[in-house]
Structures are given as structure tokens and as C-alpha cells.
C-alpha positions, 0 to 999 in steps of 0.5 A: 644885714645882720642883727648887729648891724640892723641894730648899730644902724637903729642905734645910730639913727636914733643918736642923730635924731635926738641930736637935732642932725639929719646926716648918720654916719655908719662905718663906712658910709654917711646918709643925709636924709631930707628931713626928719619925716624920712629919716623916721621911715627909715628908722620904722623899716630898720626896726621892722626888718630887726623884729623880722629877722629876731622872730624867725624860727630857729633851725628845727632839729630832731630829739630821740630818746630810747628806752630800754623798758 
């Protein structure tokens, strides 16, 4: 998953959450969870996974300079 849609699926957890529903419709799939409790870890494993992909160390990449001292 990209960051964005890591993102659209923390974003939409949470609005079902707050709203008291338990069913999270993505845009092209809906996921009833059996409770609260599960739909939380799912919520914390999205988030984790956001926080793995946003600290990974970009690409690494070389600087020359030259001088004509």
C-alpha cells in the first residue's frame, strides 16, 4: 500500500469509529469488523505500517564537489 491509501484507510477507520458503525466502506471494498476491539487493531496495524513506511530513509545518493584551488 501507498502512503495515501495507508492513509485514506486510517482516515476512514476513524470516521466509522467516531460515528458508532463498525462496517468501513473503502473505495472498492467494505469491511465489517466484529467489534470495536478489532476494529482498533486494525486501526493501530495501519498506522504502524504509515509510521514504517514514512521513516524509511530515502534513496541515498552521492554529492561531488570540485575545486579549482
Amino acid at each position: 500500500m501507498t502512503v495515501a491509501e495507508l492513509q485514506a484507510s486510517i482516515d476512514a477507520l476513524k470516521r466509522a469509529k467516531y460515528s458508532g458503525v463498525k462496517r468501513v466502506q473503502y473505495t472498492d471494498r467494505a469491511v465489517e469488523y466484529n467489534s470495536f476491539s478489532e476494529m482498533n487493531q486494525a486501526l493501530r496495524d495501519a498506522e504502524a505500517e504509515l509510521a514504517a513506511l514514512e521513516s524509511t530513509p530515502p534513496s541515498s545518493f552521492s554529492l561531488a564537489m570540485h575545486s579549482r584551488d
